[in-house]
N, C-alpha and C positions, 0 to 999 in steps of 0.2 A: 587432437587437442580439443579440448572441451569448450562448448560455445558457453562466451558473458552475455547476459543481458543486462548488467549495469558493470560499467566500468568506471571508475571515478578516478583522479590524478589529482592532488594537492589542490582541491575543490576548495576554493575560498570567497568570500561575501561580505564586503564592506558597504556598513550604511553610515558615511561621513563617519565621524572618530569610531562609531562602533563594528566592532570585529563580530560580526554574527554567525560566518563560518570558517575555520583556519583550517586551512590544509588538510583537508578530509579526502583519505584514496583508502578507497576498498570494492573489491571484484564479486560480482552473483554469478553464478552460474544461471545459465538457463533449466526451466524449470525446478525449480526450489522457489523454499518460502522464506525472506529475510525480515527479520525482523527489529527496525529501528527504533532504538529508545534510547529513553532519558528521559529528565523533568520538564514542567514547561517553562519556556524559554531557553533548551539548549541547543536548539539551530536545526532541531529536526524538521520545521515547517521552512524552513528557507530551502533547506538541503532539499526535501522534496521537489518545491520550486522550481529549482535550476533543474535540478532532472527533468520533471516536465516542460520544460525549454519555455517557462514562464517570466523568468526571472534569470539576468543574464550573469553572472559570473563575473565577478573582480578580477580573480587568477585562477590559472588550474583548468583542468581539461574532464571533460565526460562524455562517453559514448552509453546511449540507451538502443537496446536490439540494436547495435551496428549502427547508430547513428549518431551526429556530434549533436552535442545538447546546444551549442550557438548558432556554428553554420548552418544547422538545419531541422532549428528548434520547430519548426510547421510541421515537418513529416512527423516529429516524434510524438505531439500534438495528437496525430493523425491518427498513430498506431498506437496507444497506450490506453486504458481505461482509470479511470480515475473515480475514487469514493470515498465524498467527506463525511466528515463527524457527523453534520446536521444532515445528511443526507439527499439535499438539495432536491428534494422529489416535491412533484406541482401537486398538492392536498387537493385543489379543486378537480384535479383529473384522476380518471380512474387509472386500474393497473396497466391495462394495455395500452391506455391512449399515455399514459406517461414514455413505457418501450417503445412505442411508435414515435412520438418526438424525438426521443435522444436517439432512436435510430436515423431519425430524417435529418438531425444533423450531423450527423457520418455520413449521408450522402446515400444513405439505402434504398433503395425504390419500393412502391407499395405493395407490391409481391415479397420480398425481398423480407418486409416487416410483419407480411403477416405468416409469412416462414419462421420467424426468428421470436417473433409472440409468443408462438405454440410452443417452437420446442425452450424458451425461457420457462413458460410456464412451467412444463412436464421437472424441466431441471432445477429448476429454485423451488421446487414442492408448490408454486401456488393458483396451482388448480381448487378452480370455485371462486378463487379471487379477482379474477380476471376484471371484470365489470364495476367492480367496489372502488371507491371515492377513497384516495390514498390518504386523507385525511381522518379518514373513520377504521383507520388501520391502529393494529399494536405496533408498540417498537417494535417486535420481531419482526412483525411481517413487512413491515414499512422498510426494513434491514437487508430484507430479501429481494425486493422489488428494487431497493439501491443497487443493488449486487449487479440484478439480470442490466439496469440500465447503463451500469459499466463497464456491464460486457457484451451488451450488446451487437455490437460490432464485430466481435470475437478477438479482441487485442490481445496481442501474446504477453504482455506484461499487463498485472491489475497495481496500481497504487492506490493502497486501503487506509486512510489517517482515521485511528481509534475509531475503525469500524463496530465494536461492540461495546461501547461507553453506553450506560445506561441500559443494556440490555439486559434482560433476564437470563439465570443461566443456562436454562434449555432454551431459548433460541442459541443464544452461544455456543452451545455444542452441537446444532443444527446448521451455525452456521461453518463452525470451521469445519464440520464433512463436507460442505459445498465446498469449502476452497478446495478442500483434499483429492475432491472427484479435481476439480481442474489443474491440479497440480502433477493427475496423474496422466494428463494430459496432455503436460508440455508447457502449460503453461508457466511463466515467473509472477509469485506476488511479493511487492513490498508491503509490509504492515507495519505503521505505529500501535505499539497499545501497552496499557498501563499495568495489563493482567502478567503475573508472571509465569502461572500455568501456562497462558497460550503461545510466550515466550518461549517454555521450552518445546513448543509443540516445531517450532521454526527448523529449518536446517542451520541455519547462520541465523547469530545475532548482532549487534553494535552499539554499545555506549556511547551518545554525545552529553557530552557538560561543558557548559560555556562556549559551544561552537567547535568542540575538539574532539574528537573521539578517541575514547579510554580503553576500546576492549572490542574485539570483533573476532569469531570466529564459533564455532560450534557449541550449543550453549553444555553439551557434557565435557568439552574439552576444557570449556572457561571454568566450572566446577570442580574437574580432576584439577586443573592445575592448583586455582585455590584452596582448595582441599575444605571444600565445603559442597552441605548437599543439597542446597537450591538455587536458581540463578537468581533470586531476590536475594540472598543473603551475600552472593558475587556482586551483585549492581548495587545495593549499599554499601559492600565494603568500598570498594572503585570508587563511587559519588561523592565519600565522606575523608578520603585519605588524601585527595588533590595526589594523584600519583602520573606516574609519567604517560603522557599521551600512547596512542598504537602509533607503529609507524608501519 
């Protein structure tokens, strides 16, 4: 039987009258890359959320690697790497002293980090950069350094929110070979993002609109079936026809 790293069961998110996630269940396999979309505001960031055992669930059930997203939202905390939009990296610290924090709070020892420095470095390509003031970085590189402090730790799942918003497009295609080495790894990522190229590059896709999800599974499968040849011309049609949720 093939192991999940996300499992989800009629995942739902009420904020007082507003319905922000309705019954959202759908399975990742471990190692694969899934790719969540939709417009902004359709519940992809709350969805996220509760996965990260951030944010607790109205109704509905979820397992991340093997673990409930409520009863024991701290371990899953523990085990998962996470990498936002703005990339939350310290401008005033350099590349390594930034890996070195987000290592120390995973609990890494100082041996430990300066193991995990080197071989960051060798693997996000940024060797020479090591010493350099994160602030006097490009997007790309600044991209890359988010990456290594995400995974620092070595989490078997990465969750990536529009990891390459604003980026140029050769780091972009710099950066999805890094995912790819870690996917060929074992590793599971989730990723939001607005590109539809990088969409098809996914194993699995998922439409959410208005907190529902419209469409999940392969994105040449979602294509053959609509009998159209990109998955941005599948994700508009789906966004614009109010059509019936996945179930």
């Amino acid at each position: 039987m093939e192991a999940m790293a996300i499992e989800v069961h009629n995942l739902t998110k009420r904020f007082g009258a507003v319905q922000a996630v309705q019954d959202v269940s759908f399975t990742v396999p471990a190692g694969s890359i899934f790719g969540l979309l939709g417009p902004n505001g359709s519940g992809k960031s709350t969805t996220i959320r509760m996965l990260c055992g951030l944010l607790r669930p109205t109704a509905g059930s979820g397992r991340v690697l093997g673990l409930d997203i409520i009863s024991q939202a701290e371990q899953v905390k523990a085990r998962i790497g996470y990498m936002s939009q703005k990339f939350s990296l310290y401008e005033d610290l350099t590349v390594f002293e930034n890996l070195r924090f987000f290592g120390s709070v995973y609990g890494l020892t100082n041996r430990e980090l300066d193991l995990r420095c080197r071989e960051l470095a060798a693997r996000m390509k940024l060797e020479g950069r090591e010493n350099q003031l994160v602030g006097t970085l490009s997007g790309g590189w600044k991209q890359r350094v988010a990456l290594a402090s995400a995974f620092v730790h070595q989490p078997r799942l990465l969750i990536l929110d529009e990891p390459t918003a604003g980026v140029d497009p050769v780091s972009r295609r710099i950066f999805w070979e890094l995912l790819n080495v870690l996917i060929a790894e074992g590793v599971t990522i989730l990723v939001t993002t607005h590109y539809m190229d990088e969409a098809e590059n996914c194993h699995l896709v998922a439409l959410m609109e208005g907190g529902r999800l419209y469409a999940f599974g392969p994105p040449e499968r979602l294509m053959a079936e609509e009998g159209l040849p990109t998955l941005e011309d599948v994700f508009v049609r789906m966004a614009t026809r109010g059509g019936q949720p996945f179930a």
